[in-house]
C-alpha positions in Angstrom: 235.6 -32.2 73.8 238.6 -31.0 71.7 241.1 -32.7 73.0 242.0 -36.8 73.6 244.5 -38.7 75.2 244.2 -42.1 76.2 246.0 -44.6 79.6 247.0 -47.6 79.3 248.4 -47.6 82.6 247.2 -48.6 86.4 244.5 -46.7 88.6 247.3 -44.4 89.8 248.0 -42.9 86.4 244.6 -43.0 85.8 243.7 -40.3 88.6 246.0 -37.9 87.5 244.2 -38.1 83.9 240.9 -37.7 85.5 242.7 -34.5 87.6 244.4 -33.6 84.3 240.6 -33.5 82.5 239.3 -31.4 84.8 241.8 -28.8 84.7 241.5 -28.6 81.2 237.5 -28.6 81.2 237.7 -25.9 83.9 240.5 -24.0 81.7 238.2 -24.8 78.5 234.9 -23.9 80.0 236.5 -20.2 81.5 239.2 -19.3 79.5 241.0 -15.5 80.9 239.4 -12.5 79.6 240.9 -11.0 76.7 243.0 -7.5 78.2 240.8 -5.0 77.9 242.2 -1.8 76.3 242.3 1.4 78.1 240.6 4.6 77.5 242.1 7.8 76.8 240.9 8.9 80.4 242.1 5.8 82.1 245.8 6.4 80.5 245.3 9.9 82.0 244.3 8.6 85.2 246.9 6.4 85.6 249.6 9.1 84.3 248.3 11.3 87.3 248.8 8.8 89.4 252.1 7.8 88.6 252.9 11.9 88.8 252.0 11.7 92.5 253.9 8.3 93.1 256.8 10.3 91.7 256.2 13.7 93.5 256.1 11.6 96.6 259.0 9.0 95.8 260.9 12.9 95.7 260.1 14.3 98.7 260.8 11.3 100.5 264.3 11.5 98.7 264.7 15.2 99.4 263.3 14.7 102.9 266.5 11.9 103.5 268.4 14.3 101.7 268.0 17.3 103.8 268.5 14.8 107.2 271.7 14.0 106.3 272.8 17.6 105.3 271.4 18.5 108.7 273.7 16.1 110.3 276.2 17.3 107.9 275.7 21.1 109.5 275.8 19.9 113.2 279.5 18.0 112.2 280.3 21.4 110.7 278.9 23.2 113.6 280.8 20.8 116.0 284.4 21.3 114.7 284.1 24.8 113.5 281.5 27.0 114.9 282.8 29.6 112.5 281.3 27.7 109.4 278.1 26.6 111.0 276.1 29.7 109.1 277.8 28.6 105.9 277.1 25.4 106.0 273.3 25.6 106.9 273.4 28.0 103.9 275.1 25.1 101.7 272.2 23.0 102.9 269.6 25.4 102.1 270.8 26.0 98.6 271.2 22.2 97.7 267.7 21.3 99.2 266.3 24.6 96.9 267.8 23.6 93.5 266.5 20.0 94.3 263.1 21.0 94.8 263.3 23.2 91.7 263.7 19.6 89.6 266.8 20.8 87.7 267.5 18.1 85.4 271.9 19.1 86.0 270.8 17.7 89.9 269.2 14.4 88.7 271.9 12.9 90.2 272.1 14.5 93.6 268.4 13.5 93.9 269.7 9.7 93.7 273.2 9.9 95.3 274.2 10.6 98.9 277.9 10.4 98.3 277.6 14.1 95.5 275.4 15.5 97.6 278.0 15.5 100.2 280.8 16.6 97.5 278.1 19.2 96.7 278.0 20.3 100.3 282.0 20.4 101.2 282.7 22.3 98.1 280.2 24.8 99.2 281.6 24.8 102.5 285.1 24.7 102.4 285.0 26.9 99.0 286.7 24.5 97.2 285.8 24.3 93.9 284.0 20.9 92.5 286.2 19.3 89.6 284.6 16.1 89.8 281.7 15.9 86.6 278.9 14.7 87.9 278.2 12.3 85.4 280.9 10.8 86.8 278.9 9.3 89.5 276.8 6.9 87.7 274.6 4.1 89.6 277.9 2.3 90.6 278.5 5.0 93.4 278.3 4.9 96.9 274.6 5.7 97.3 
């Protein structure tokens, strides 16, 4: 064997050195596999994959999304029934331009607090002065 140690000590110590050489016979006689390399169609495999983990990850983000803007509407629609229309409109657009993957609404993809800015802008008219790169992961999400 390639290795030696030696015990000069009582039957105690002695068993862990016995439990000691056969954990490095078992790791000497089976070492792990060397990582095997992927081919050019398992890299594409896995990017596929990883796609649809994504696609999915979104419309379970949109799907949350367009909840609370539902509940968003029916607040709307319980305090002024003139702005329901408007506000299920507001709704509409904001779920449309997320779907479309706009890169300017990476943000409201991952942040419920400007998706609800988003919405009461569109709503009430006002105009949105906040940047929205001023909501960074630190917001209210």
């Amino acid at each position: 064997t390639p290795y030696h140690f030696k015990c000069d000590s009582c039957d105690k110590q002695s068993k862990v050195v016995g439990k000691i050489q056969t954990i490095l016979e078992q790791a000497i006689n089976s070492p792990v596999p060397p990582k095997e390399e992927l081919t050019p169609q398992q890299v594409a495999e896995m990017e596929k994959e990883k796609d649809l983990l994504r696609e999915e990850t979104l419309m379970c983000r949109l799907h949350q999304i367009d909840l609370l803007l539902r509940k968003l509407v029916g607040a709307v629609g319980r305090v002024d029934k003139k702005n329901c229309k408007k506000a299920n409109d507001a709704r509409k657009r904001i779920v449309k331009q997320m779907k479309q993957d706009n890169s300017s609404f990476e943000v409201l993809k991952s942040n419920n607090e400007v998706v609800a800015l988003d919405f009461a802008c569109d709503v009430t008219g006002l105009k949105n002065v906040r940047v929205w790169e001023d909501f960074g992961d630190d917001s209210v999400a």
